[in-house]
C-alpha positions as MATLAB code, in Angstrom:
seq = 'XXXXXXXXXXXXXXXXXXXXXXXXXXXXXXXXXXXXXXXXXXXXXXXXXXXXXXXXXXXXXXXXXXXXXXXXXXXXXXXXXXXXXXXXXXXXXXXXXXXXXXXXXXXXXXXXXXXXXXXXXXXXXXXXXXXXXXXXXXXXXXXXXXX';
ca = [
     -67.947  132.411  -88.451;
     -66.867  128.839  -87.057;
     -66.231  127.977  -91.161;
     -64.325  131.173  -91.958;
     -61.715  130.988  -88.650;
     -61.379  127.217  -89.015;
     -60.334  127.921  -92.652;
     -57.723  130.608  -91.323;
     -56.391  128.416  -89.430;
     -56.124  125.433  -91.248;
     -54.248  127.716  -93.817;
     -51.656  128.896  -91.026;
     -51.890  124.643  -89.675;
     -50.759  123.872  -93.092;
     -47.204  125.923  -93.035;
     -47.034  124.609  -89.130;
     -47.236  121.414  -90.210;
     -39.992  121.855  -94.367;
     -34.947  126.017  -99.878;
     -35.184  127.325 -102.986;
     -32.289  129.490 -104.670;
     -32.619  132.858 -104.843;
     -33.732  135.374 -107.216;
     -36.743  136.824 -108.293;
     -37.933  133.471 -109.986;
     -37.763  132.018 -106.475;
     -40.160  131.507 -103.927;
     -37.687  133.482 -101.492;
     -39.269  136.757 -100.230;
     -42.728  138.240  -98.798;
     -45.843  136.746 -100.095;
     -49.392  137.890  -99.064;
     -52.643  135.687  -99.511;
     -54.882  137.758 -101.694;
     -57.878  134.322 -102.682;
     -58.152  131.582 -100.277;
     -60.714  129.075 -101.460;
     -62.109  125.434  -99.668;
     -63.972  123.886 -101.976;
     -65.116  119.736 -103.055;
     -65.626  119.690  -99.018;
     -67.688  116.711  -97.496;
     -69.852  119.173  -95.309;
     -70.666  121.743  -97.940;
     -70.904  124.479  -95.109;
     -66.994  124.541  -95.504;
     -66.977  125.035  -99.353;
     -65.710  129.261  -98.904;
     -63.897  131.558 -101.043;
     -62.065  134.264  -99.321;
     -60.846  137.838 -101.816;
     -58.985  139.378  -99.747;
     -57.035  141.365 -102.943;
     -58.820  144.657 -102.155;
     -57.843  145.817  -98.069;
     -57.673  142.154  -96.743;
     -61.594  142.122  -95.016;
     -64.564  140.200  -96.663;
     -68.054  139.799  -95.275;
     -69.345  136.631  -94.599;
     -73.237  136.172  -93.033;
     -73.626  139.969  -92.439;
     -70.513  140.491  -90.514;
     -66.978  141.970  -91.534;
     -63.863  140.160  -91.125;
     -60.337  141.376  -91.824;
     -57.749  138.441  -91.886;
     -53.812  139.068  -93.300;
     -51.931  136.212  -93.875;
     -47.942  136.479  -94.893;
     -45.137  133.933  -95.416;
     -41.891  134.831  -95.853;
     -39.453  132.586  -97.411;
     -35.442  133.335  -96.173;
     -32.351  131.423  -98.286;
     -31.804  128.354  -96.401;
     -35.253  126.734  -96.578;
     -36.372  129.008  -93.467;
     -39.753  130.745  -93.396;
     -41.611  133.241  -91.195;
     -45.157  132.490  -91.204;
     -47.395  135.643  -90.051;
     -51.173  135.975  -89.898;
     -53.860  138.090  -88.012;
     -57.821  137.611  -87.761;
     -60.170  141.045  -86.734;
     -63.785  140.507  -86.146;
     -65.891  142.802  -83.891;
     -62.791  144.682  -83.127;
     -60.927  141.861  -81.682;
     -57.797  140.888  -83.305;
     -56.009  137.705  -82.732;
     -51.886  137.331  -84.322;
     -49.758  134.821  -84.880;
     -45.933  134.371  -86.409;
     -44.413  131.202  -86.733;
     -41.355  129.724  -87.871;
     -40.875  127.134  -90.254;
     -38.850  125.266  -92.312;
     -39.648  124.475  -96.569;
     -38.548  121.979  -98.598;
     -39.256  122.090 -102.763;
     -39.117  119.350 -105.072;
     -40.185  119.863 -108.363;
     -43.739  121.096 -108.366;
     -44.202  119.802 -104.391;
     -43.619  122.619 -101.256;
     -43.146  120.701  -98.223;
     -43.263  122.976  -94.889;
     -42.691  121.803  -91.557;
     -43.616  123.192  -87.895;
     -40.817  123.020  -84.847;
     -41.841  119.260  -84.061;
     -40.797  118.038  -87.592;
     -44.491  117.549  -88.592;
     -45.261  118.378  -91.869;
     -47.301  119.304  -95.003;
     -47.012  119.440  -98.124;
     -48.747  121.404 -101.320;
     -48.563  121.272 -104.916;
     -47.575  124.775 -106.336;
     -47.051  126.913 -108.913;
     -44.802  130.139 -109.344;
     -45.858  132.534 -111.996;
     -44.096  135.891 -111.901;
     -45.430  137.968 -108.870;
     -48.401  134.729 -108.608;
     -47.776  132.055 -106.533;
     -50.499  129.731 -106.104;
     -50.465  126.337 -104.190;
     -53.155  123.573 -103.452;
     -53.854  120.896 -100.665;
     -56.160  118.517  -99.243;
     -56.663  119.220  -95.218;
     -57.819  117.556  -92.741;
     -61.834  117.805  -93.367;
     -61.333  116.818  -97.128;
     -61.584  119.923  -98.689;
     -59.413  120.830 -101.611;
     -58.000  124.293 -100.342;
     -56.521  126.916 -103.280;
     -54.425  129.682 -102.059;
     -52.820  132.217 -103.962;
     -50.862  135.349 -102.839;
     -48.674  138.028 -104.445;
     -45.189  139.019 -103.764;
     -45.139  142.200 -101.680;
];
């Protein structure tokens, strides 16, 4: 369970860590995570894959966990960053506001202190799918779907 909230939250970490035009070959709008993946990790207890496509919950070790992760990107490089965790019929939320920077192929987001992170991505219709290295090593996969 440790593995599978740390992951969440690395995910969210990453946007907390700084536009784009508009248009519907943007990145601007609502995008939900539907396949989060860690994998090429140094402890091999952190290599996970996450489908949340179907209704957002997956079951990991016998238990059930529901997690809903959304990033909005606004015109003027602002985004709102909103996820929420359920397990045992707890649920834990979070929004956050950021602000992007793309260049080329790179996303760079950045939290309220200026610190930031940065992900290779690619745009693909209603597919956008970016990658990362965190902070344990792993090589973390994300992709989510325009709502």
């Amino acid at each position: 369970m440790k593995n599978i909230i740390g992951l969440a939250v690395l995910l969210v970490l990453f946007f907390s860590s700084c536009g784009s035009d508009g248009g519907s070959s943007s990145i601007e709008g609502e995008w939900e995570v539907t396949n989060l993946q860690s994998a090429g990790c140094d402890d091999p207890l952190d290599n996970l894959i996450f489908d949340l496509s179907d209704d957002n919950c997956f079951e990991e070790d016998g238990f059930t966990f529901c997690m809903e992760i959304v990033y909005d990107f606004k015109p003027g490089g602002i985004m709102i960053g909103t996820s929420s965790i359920t397990f045992a019929g707890m649920t834990s939320s979070e929004v956050e506001e950021y602000t992007y920077t793309i260049d080329g192929g790179l996303l760079t987001v950045c939290d309220e202190d200026d610190e930031c992170s940065s992900a290779t991505y690619n745009l693909s219709g209603d597919l956008l799918t970016f990658t990362y290295t965190d902070e344990a090593d792993c090589d973390v996969t994300a992709s989510a779907r325009r709502k």
